[in-house]
Backbone as CSV, one residue per row, in Angstrom:
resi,resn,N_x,N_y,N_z,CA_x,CA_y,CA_z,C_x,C_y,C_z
1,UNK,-18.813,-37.253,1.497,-19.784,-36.228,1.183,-19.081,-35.139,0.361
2,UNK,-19.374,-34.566,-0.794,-19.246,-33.764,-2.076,-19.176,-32.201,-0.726
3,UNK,-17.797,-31.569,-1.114,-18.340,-30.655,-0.419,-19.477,-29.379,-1.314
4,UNK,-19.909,-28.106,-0.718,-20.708,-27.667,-1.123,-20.118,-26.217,-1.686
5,UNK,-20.581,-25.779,-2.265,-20.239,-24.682,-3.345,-19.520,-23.409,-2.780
6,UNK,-20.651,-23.197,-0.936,-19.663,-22.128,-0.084,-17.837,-22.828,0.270
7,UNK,-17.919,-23.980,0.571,-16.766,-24.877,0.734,-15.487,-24.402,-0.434
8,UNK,-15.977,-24.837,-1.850,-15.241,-24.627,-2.323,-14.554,-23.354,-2.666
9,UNK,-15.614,-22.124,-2.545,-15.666,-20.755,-2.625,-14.010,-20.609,-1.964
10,UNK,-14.209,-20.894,-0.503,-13.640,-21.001,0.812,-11.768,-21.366,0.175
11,UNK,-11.958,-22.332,-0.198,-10.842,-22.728,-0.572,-9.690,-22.628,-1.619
12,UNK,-10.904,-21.754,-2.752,-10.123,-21.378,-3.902,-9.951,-19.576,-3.101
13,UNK,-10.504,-18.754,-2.186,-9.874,-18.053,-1.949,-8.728,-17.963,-1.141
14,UNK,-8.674,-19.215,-0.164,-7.617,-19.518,0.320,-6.088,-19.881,-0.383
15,UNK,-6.278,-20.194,-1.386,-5.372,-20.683,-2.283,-5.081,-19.318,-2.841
16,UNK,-6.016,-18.636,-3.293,-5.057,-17.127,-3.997,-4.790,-16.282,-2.970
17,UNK,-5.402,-16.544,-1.927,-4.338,-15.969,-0.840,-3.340,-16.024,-0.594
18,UNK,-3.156,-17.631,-0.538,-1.765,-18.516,-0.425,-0.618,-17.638,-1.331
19,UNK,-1.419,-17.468,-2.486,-0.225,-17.580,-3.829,0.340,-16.240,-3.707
20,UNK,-0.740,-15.135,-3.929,-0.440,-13.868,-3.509,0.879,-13.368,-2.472
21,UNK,0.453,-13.930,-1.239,1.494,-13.820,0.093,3.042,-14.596,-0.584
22,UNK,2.593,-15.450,-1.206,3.993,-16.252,-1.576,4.777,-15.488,-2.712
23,UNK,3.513,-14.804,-3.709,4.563,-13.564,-4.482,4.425,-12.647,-3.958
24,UNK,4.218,-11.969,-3.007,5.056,-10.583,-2.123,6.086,-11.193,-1.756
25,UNK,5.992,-12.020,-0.956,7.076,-12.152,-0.155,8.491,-12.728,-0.780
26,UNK,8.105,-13.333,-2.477,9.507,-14.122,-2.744,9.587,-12.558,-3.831
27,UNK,8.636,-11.761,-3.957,9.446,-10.568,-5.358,9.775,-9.650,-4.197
28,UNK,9.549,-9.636,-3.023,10.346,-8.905,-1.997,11.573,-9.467,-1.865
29,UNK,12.032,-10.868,-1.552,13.069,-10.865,-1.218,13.983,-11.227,-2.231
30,UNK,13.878,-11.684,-3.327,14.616,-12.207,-4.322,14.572,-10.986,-5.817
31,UNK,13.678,-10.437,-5.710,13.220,-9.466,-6.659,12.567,-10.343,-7.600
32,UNK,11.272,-9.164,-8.889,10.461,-9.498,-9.499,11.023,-10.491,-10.187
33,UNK,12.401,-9.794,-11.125,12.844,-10.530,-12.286,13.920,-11.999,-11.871
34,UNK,13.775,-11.801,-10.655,14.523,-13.384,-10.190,13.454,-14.235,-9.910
35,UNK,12.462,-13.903,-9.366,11.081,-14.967,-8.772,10.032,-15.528,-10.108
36,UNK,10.206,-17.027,-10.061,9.672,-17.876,-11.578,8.426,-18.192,-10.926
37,UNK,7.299,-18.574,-12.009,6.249,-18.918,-11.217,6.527,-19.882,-10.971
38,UNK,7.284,-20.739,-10.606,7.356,-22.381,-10.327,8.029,-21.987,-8.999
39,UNK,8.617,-20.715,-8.138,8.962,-20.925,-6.860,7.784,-20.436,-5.970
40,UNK,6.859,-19.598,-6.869,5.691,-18.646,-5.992,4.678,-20.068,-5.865
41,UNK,4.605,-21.078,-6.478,3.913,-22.386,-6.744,4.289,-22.741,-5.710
42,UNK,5.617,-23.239,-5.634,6.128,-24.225,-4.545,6.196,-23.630,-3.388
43,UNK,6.324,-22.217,-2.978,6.075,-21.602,-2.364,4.889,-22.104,-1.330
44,UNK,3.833,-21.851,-2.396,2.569,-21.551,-1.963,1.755,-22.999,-1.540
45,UNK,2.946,-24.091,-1.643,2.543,-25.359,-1.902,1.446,-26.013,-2.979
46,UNK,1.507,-25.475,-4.157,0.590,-25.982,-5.402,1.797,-26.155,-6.541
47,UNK,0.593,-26.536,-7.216,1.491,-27.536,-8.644,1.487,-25.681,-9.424
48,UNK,2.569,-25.968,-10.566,2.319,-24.386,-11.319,1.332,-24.683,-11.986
49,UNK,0.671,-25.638,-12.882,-0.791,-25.612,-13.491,-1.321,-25.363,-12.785
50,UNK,-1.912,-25.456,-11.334,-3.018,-24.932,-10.544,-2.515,-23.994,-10.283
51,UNK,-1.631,-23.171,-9.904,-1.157,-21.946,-9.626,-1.836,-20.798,-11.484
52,UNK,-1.289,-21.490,-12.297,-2.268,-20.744,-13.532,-3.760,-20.982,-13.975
53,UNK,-3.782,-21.773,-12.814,-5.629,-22.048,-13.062,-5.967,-20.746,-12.640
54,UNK,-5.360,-20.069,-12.027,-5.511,-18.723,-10.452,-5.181,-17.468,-11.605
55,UNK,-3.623,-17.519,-11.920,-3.898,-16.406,-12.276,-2.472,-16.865,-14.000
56,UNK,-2.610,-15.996,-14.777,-2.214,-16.729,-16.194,-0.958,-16.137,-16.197
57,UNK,-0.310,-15.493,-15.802,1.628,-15.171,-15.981,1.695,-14.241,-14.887
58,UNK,2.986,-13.995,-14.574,3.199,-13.825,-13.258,3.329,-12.052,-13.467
59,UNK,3.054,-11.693,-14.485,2.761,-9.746,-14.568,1.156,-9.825,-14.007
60,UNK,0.249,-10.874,-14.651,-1.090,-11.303,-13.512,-0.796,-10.681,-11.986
61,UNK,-0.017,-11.827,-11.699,-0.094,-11.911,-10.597,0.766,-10.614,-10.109
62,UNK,1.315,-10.221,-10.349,2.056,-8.416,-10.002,0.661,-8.079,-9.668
63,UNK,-0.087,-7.846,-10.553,-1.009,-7.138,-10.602,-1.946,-7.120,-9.071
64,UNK,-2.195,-8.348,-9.331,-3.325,-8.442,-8.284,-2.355,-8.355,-6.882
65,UNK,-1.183,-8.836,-6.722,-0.490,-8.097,-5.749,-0.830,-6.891,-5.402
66,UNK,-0.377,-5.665,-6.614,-0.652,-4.695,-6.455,-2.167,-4.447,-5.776
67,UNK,-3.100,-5.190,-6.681,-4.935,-4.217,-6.315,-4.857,-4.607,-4.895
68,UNK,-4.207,-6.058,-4.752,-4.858,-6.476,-3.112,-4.521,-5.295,-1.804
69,UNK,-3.035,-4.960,-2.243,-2.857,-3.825,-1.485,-3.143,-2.620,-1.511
70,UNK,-3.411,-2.055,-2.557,-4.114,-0.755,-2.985,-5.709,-0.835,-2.590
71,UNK,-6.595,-2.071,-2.566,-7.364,-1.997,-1.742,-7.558,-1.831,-0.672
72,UNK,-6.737,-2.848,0.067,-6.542,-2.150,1.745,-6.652,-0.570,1.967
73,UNK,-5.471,-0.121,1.552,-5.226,1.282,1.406,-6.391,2.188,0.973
74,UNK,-7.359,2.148,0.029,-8.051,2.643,-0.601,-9.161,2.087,0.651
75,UNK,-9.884,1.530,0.875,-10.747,1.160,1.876,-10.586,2.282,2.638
76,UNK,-9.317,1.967,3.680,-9.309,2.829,5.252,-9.184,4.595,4.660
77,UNK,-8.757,4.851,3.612,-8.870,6.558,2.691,-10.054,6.808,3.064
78,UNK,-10.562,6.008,2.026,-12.421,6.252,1.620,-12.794,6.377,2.838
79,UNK,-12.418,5.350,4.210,-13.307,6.023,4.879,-13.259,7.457,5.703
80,UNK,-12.099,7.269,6.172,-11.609,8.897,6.322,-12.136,10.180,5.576
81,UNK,-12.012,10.014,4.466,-13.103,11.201,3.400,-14.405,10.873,3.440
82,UNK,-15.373,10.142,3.905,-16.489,9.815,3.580,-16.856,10.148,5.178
83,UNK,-16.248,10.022,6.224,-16.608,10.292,7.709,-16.412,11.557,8.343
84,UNK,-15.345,12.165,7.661,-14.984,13.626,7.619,-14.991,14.791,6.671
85,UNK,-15.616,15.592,7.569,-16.208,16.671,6.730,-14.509,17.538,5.910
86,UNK,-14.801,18.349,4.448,-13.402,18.852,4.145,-12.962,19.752,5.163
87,UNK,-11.669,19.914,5.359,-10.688,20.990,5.847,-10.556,19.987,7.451
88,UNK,-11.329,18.901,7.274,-10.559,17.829,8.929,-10.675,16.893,8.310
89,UNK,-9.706,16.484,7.388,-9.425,15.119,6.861,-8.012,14.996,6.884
90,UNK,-7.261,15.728,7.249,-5.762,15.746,7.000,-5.403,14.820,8.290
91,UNK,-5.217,15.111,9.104,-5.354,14.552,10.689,-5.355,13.137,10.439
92,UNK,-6.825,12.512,9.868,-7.457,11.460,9.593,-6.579,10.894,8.453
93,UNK,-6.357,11.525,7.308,-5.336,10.697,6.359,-4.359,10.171,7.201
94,UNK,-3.350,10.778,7.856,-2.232,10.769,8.399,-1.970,9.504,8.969
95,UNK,-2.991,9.689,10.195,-3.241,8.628,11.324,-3.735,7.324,10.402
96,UNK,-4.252,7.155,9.634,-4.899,5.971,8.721,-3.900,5.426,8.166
97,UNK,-3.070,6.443,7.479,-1.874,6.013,6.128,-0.535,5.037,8.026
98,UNK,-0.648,6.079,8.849,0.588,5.646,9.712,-0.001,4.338,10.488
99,UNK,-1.448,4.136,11.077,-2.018,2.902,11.699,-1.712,1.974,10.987
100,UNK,-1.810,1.597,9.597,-1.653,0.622,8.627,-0.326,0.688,8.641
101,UNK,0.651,0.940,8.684,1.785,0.944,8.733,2.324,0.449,10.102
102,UNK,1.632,0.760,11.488,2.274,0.653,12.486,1.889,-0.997,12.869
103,UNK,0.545,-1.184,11.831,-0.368,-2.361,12.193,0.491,-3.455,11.600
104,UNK,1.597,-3.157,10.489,1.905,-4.460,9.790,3.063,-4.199,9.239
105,UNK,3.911,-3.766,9.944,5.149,-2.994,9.605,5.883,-4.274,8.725
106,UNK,5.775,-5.575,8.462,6.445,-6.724,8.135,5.662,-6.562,6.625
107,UNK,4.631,-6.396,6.354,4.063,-6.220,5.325,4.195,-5.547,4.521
108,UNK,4.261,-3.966,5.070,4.530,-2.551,4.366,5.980,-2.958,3.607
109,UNK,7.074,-3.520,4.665,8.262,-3.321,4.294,8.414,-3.966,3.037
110,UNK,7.862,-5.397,2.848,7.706,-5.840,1.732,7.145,-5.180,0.296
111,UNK,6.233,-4.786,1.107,5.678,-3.691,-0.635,6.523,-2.753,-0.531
112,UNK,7.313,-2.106,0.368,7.643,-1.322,0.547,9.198,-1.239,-0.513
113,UNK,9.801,-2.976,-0.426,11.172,-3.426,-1.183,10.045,-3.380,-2.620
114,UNK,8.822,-3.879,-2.720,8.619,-3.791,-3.999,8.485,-2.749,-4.971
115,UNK,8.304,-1.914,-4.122,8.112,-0.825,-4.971,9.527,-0.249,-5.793
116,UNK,10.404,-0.191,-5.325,11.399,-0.256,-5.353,12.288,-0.721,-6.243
117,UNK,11.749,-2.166,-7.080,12.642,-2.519,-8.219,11.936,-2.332,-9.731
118,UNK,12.946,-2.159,-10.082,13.114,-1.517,-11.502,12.055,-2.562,-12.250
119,UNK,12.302,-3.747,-12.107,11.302,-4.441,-13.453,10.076,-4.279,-12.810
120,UNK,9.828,-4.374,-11.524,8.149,-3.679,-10.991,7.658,-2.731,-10.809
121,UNK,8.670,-1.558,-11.189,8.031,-0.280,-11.935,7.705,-0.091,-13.059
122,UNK,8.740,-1.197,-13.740,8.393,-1.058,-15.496,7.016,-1.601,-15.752
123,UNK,6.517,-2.536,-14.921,4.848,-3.201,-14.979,3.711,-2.197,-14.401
124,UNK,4.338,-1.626,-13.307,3.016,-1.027,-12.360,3.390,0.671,-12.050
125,UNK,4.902,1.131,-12.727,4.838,2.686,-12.519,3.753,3.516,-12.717
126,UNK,2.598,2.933,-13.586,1.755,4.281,-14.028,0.825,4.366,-12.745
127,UNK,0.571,2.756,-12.000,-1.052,2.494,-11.306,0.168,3.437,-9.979
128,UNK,1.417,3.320,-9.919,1.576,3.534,-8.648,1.795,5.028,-8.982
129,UNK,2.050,5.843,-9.948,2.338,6.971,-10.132,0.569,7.731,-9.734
130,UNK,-0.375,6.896,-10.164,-1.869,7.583,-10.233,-1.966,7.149,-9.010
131,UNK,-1.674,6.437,-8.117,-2.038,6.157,-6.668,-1.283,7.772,-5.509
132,UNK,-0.742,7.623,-6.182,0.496,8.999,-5.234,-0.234,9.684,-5.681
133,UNK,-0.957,10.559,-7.126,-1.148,12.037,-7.583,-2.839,11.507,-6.775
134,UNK,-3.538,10.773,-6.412,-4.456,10.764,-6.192,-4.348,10.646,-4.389
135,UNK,-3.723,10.533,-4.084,-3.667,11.296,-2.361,-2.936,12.002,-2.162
136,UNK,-2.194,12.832,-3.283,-1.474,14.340,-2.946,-2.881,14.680,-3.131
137,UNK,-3.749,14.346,-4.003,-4.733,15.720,-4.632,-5.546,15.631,-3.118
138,UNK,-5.849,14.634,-2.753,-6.697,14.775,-1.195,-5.840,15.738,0.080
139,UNK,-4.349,15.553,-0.275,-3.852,16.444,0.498,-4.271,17.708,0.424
140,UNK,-4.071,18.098,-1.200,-4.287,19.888,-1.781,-5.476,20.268,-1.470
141,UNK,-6.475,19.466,-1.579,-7.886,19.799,-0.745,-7.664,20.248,0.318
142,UNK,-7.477,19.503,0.919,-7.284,19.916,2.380,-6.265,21.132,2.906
143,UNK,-5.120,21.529,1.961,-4.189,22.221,2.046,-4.951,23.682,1.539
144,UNK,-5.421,23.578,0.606,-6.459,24.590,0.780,-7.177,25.293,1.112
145,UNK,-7.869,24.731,2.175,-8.727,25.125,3.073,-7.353,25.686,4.134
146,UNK,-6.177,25.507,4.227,-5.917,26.229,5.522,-5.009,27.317,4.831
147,UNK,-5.788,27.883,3.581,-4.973,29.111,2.905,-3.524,29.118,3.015
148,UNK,-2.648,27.744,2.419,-1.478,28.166,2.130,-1.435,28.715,0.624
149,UNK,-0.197,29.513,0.694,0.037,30.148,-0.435,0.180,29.429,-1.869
150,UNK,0.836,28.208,-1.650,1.066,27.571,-2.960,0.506,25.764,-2.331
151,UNK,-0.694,25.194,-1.932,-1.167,24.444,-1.780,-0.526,22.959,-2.447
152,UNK,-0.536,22.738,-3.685,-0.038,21.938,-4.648,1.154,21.924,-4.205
153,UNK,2.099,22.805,-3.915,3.987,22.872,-3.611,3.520,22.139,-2.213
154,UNK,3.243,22.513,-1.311,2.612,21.949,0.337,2.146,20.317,-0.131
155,UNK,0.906,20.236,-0.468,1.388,18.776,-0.996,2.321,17.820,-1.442
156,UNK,3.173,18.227,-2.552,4.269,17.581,-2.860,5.009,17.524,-1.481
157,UNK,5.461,18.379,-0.688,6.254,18.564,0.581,5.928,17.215,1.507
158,UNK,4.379,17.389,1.550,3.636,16.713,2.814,4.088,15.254,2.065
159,UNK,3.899,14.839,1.325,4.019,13.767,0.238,5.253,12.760,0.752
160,UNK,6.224,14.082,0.245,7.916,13.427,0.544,7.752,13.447,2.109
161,UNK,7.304,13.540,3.049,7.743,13.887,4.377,7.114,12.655,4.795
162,UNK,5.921,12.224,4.006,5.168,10.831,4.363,6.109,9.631,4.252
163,UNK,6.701,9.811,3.056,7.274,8.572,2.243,8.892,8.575,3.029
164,UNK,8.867,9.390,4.036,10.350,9.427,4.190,10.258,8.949,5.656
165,UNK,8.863,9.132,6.188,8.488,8.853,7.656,8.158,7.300,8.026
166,UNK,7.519,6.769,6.267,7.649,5.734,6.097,9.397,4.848,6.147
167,UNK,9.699,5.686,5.579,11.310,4.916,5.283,12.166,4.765,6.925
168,UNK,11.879,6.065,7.389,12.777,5.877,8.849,12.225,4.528,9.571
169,UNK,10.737,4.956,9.567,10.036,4.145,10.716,10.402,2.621,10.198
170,UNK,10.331,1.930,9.095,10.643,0.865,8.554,11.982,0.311,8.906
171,UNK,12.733,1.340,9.177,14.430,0.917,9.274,14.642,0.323,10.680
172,UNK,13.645,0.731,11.476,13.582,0.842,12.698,12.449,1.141,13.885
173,UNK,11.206,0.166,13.238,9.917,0.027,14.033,10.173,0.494,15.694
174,UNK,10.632,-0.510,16.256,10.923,-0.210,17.654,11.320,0.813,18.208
175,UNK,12.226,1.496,17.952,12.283,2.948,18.923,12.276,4.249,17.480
176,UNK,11.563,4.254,16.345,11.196,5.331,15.693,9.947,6.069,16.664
177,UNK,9.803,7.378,16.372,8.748,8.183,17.616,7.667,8.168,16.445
178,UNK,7.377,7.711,15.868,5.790,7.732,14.624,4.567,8.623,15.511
179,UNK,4.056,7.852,16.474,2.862,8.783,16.934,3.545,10.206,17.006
180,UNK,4.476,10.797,17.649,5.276,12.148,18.195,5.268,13.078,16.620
181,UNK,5.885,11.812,15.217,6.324,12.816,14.037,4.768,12.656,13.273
182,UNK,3.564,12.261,13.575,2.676,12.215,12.887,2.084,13.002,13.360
183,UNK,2.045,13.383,14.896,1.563,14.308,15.435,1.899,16.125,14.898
184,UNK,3.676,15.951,14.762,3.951,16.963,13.886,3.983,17.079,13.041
185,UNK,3.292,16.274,12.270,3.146,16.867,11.115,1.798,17.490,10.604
186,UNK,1.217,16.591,11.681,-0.620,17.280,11.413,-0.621,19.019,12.396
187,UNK,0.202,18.873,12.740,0.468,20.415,13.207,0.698,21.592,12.075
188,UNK,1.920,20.803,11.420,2.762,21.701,10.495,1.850,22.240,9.230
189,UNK,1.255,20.945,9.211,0.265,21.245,7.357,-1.050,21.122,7.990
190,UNK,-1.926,21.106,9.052,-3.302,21.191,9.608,-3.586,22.226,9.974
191,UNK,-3.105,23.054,10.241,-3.003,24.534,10.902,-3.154,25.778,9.651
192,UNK,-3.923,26.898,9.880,-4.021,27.604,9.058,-2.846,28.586,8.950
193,UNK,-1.749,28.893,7.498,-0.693,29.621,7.460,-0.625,31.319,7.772
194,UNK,-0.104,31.530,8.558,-0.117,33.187,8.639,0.956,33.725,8.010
């Protein structure tokens, strides 16, 4: 029996799933400019012609690396700003940006090495440079409302303190205190400045 059109749907997303996971995980561990599409193929268990039926050179496939995860990310944001009213969204970023992190710490770390090398900044520095200025600016909103003096400087701060909370906790999932330093930090920048 011919399967049917949801069937195949089914299976060609399974397959760029496949391929996807197989280039995080080999431009994580080998880096961008060492990983050929013929290992993210074999990887992924497909031939490399069907692997370019999917997607056509492997800066493609960077790519959609990139959106797949910037969607995630962008999803659980949106909803945080869309469920919370301004000046109580900071709290809610925090806890969202650190749950996803605490949820898949094996994952993060991987994007986390990707971000990281030089030939996958030279492809994706700008999307990841507009991804950062576009949740500082949700920070400065919010930094706003609790009348600090230089809001924008407080952002950049809150920014590095994220990316660095990221870095500890990564080094060392198991006994990093994440709920304890997320907690302080929605103290430090949630609170109105006197």
């Amino acid at each position: 029996m011919p399967r049917t059109a949801e069937q195949n749907e089914e299976i060609r997303a399974a397959t760029r799933a496949a391929i996807l996971d197989s280039a995080m995980r080999l431009f994580a561990e080998k880096g961008y400019a060492h990983t050929t599409t013929r290992n993210i193929a074999t990887e992924a268990g497909l031939s490399v012609g069907l692997m370019y039926h999917y997607f056509s050179n492997k800066e493609s496939l960077l790519q959609a690396v990139f959106d797949t995860v910037m969607a995630r990310i962008d999803e659980a944001i949106t909803a945080v700003l869309q469920n919370n009213p301004p000046g109580e969204r900071l709290a809610g970023l925090l806890h969202t940006i650190f749950d996803l992190l605490a949820g898949e710490p094996e994952f993060w770390a991987l994007f986390y090495m990707l971000r990281t090398q030089p030939a996958i900044m030279a492809v994706l520095g700008d999307d990841f440079r507009q991804r950062t200025a576009s949740l500082r600016a949700c920070f400065v909103e919010e930094l706003e409302l609790t009348d600090r003096t230089d809001p924008e400087l407080e952002a950049y701060y809150l920014y590095s303190v994220v990316e660095g909370t990221i870095q500890q906790y990564l080094l060392d999932p198991a006994s990093y205190p994440l709920a304890a330093i997320v907690e302080k930090m929605i103290v430090q920048f949630g609170g109105k400045q006197t």
